[in-house]
C-alpha positions in Angstrom: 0.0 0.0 0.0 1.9 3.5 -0.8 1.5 6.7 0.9 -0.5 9.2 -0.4 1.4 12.9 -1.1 -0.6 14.5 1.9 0.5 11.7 4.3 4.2 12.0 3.0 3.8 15.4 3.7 2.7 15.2 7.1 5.1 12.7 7.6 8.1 15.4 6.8 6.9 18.1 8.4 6.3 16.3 11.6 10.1 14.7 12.1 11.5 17.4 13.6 9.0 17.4 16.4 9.7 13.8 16.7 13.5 14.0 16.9 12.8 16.8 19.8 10.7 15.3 21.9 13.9 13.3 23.7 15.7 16.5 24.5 12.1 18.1 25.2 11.5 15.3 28.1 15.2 15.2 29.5 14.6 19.3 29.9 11.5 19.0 31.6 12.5 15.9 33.9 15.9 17.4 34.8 15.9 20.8 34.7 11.5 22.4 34.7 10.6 19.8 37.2 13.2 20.5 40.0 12.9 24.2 39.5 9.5 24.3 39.8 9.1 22.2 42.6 11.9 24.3 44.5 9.6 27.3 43.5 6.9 25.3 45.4 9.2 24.4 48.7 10.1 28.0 49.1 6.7 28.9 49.6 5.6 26.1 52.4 7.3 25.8 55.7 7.6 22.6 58.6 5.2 23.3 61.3 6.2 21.5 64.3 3.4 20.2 67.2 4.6 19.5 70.7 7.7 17.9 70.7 7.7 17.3 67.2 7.6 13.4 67.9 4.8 10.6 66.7 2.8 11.0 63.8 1.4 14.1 62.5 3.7 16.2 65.1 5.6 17.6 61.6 3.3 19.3 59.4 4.3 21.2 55.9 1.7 23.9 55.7 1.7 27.4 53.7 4.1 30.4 54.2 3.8 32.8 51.8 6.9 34.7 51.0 7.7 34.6 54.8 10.9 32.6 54.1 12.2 35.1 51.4 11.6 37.6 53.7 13.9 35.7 56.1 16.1 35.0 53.3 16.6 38.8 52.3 17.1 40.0 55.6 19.7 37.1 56.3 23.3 38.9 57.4 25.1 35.2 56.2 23.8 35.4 52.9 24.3 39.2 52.1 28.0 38.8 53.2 28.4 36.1 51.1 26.8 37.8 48.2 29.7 40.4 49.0 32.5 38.0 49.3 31.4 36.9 45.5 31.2 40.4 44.7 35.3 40.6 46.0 35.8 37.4 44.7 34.7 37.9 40.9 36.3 41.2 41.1 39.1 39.1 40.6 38.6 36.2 38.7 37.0 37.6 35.7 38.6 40.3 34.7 42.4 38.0 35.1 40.6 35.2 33.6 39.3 36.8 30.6 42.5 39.0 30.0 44.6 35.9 30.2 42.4 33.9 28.0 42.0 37.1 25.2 46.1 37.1 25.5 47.3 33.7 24.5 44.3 33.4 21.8 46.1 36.5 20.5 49.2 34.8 20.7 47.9 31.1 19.6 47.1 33.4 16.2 50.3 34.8 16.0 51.8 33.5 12.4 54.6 31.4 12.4 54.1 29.8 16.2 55.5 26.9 16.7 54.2 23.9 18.5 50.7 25.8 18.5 48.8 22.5 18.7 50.8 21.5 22.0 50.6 24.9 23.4 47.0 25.1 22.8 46.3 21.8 24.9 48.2 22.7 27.6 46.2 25.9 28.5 43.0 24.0 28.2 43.9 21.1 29.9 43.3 22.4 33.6 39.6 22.9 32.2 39.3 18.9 32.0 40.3 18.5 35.5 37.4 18.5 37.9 36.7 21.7 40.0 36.9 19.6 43.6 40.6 18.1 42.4 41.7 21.0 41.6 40.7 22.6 44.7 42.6 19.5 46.4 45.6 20.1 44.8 46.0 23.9 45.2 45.0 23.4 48.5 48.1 21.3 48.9 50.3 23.4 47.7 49.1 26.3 49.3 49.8 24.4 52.6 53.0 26.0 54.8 54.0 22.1 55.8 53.8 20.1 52.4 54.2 23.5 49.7 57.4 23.1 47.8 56.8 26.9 47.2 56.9 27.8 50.7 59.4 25.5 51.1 61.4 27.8 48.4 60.9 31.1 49.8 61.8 29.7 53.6 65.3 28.2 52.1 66.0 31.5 51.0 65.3 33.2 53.9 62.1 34.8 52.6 58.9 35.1 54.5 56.4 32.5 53.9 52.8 33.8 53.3 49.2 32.5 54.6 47.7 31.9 51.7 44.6 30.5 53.2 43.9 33.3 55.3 42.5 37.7 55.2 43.7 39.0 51.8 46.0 36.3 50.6 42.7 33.7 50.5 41.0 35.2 47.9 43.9 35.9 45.6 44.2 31.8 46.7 40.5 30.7 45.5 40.8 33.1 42.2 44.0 31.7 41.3 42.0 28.1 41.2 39.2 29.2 39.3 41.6 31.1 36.8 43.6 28.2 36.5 40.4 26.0 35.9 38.7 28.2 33.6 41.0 30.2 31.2 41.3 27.3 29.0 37.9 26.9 28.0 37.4 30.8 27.3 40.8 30.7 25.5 39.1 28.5 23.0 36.1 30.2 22.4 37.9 33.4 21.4 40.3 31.3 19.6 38.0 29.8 17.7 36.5 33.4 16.8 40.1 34.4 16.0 40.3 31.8 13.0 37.1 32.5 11.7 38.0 35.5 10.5 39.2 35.7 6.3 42.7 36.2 6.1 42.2 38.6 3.3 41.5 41.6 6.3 44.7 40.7 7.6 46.4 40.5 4.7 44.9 44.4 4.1 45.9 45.1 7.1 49.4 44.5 6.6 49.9 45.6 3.4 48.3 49.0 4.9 51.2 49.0 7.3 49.7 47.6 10.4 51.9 46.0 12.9 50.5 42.9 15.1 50.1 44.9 17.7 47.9 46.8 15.6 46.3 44.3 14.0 45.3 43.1 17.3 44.1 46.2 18.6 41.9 47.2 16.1 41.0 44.5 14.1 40.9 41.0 16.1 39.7 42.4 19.2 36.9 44.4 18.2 36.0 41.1 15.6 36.0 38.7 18.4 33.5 41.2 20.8 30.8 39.0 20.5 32.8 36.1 21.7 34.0 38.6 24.6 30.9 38.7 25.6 29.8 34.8 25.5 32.6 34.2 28.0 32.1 37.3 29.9 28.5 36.2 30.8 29.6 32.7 31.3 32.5 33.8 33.6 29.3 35.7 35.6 26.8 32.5 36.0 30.3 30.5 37.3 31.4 33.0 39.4 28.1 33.4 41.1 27.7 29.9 41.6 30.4 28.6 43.0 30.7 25.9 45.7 33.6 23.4 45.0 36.1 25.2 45.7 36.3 27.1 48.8 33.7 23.6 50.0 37.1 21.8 49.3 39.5 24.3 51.0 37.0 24.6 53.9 38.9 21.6 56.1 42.4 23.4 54.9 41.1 26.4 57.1 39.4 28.2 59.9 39.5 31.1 57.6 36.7 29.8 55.3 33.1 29.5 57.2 30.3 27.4 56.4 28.1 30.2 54.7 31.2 31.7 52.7 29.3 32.0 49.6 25.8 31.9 48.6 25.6 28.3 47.4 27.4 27.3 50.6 24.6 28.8 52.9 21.6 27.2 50.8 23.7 23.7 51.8 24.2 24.6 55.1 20.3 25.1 55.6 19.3 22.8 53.7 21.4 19.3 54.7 22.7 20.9 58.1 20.0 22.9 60.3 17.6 20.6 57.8 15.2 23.7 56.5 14.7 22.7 52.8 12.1 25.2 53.1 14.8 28.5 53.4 16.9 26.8 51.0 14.7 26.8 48.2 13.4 30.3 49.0 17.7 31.3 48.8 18.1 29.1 45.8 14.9 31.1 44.2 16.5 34.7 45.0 20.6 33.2 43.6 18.6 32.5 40.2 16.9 35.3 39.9 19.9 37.4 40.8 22.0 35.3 38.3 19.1 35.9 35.8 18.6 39.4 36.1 22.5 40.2 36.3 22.6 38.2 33.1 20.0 39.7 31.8 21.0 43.4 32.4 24.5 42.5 30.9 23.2 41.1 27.8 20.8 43.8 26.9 23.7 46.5 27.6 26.2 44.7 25.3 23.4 44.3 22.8 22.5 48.0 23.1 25.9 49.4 22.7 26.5 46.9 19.7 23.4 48.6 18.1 24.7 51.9 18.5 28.3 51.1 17.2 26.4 49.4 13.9 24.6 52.8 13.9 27.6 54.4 13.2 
C-alpha cells in the first residue's frame, strides 16, 4: 500500500517534532521539574506540634513569602553575596585578559608547536573543579608547599595563603587556572574564523601585530567577549567546589562563605529545605537578572556602534 502525497507530507513536516521530543523530556525531567518544585518548597514551611515526635507532630503547611523575607534580611547570605562580589572582582577580569592574550598569541603567524601549546592551556579545564581545589589546596599548605618550602630556604617570609587577603587571591587563582582554557578556546576559535584577506589588508596598509590586534581582532571577536564574559558571571556566582574543598584546609573559610554554601548549610545541616529553596529562588533570579541586564547592555551598545 503506498502513501499518499498528503500523508508524506505530514510525515516530513512532523520529524522534527519527533527527533525533539527526547531532549524536550530530559529538559522537563531534569531541569523544569526541579525548578518548579523548589519554586513550590520556598513557599511552604515545617510546622512543628509538641515535641515534634509521633505521627502528624511535623506538618508542611503554607508560608507565603515569609521565608524570602527571612532569606533577604539574612546577614550570612548578604555577606556572602559580598564576598562573590570581592571574589569575581578578581577572577573575571584576570581570567578573561589571560584567556584574550594567549588566543592572540595562539594566532600569531609562524608559532611553533601551537597544537601543544593550545592543549596545555586548556587542559586544567578537564580537570574537575573539587581536584583542583585539592591540589591547590596542597600546595598552598605551609608544611607540604614546595613553594613555601622555596621562599623559607631563601630566607624569605612565607605567606598565609589561606587566610584575610591572601585567600581570595588563593580561590581566584583556582578558578583562573580552571577556567582560562575553555574561554581561550572560544575566542580562539573566533580568532580563525576571520578571512585572512582583512589581515592581509591590514598589513599591506602598514599595520603591525600589535595593531592588528588592537583594532582589528579584538573588536572582531567582541561577540565572543561577551559569551565568556556572561559565562565567567553564571560561574562566578555559583560557585561551591572550591572554597567547600579548601573549607577543612582552614578556619578562615566559614560554612556560609558564599551563597551556594549557605543554601547547603540550611538545607542538609540545620535541615530547612524550606529557606533553601526560598535562597536558591532569590541566587537564580539574581543570576538571571545580572545576566539579563548585561546582555541587553552589550546588545544595546552593539546597536549603536552598527549605527555608526
Amino acid at each position: 500500500m503506498t502513501r499518499t502525497p498528503r500523508r508524506r507530507a505530514y510525515g516530513v513536516k512532523s520529524a522534527p517534532y519527533a527527533f525533539l521530543v527526547p531532549a524536550t523530556v530530559l529538559f522537563l525531567l531534569f531541569f523544569a521539574l526541579p525548578i518548579g518544585y523548589a519554586v513550590h518548597l520556598s513557599f511552604r514551611r515545617t510546622e512543628v506540634k509538641g515535641l515534634g515526635l509521633g505521627k502528624g507532630a511535623r506538618e508542611e503547611i503554607w508560608a507565603g513569602l515569609s521565608n524570602y523575607t527571612d532569606a533577604l534580611s539574612d546577614s550570612e547570605l548578604l555577606h556572602g553575596a559580598l564576598r562573590i562580589l570581592g571574589y569575581g572582582a578578581i577572577v573575571v577580569p584576570v581570567m578573561l585578559g589571560l584567556a584574550l592574550l594567549f588566543a592572540l598569541l595562539l594566532d600569531t603567524d609562524g608559532l611553533r608547536l601551537r597544537g601543544f601549546t593550545r592543549l596545555a592551556i586548556f587542559l586544567p579545564y578537564a580537570i574537575p573543579g573539587v581536584i583542583a581545589a585539592l591540589m591547590w589546596g596542597f600546595l598552598y599548605l605551609p608544611d607540604v608547599s614546595p613553594f613555601l618550602y622555596l621562599l623559607d630556604a631563601m630566607g624569605l617570609p612565607q605567606p598565609d595563603l589561606l587566610d584575610g587577603g591572601p585567600l581570595y587571591l588563593s580561590l581566584a587563582n583556582i578558578a583562573v587556572w580552571g577556567g582560562t582554557g575553555f574561554n581561550m578556546i572560544v575566542i580562539y576559535t573566533s580568532l580563525r574564523a576571520i578571512p585572512a584577506e582583512i589581515f592581509e589588508a591590514a598589513r599591506l596598509d602598514g599595520c603591525s601585530q600589535l595593531q592588528i590586534a588592537l583594532r582589528i581582532k579584538i573588536p572582531m571577536v567582541a561577540p565572543s567577549l561577551i559569551l565568556t564574559f556572561f559565562f565567567s558571571i553564571i560561574a562566578t556566582l555559583q560557585v561551591f567546589s572550591e572554597p567547600t574543598t579548601l573549607k577543612p584546609l582552614t578556619n578562615s573559610l566559614s560554612t556560609t562563605w558564599s551563597p551556594l554554601m549557605n543554601v547547603y548549610q540550611d538545607a542538609f545541616v540545620n535541615n530547612d529545605i524550606h529557606a533553601a529553596a526560598a535562597q536558591a529562588v532569590i541566587i537564580a533570579v539574581a543570576t538571571l537578572a545580572l545576566s539579563f541586564g548585561f546582555l541587553k547592555a552589550a546588545n544595546s551598545r552593539t546597536k549603536q556602534g552598527d549605527s555608526r
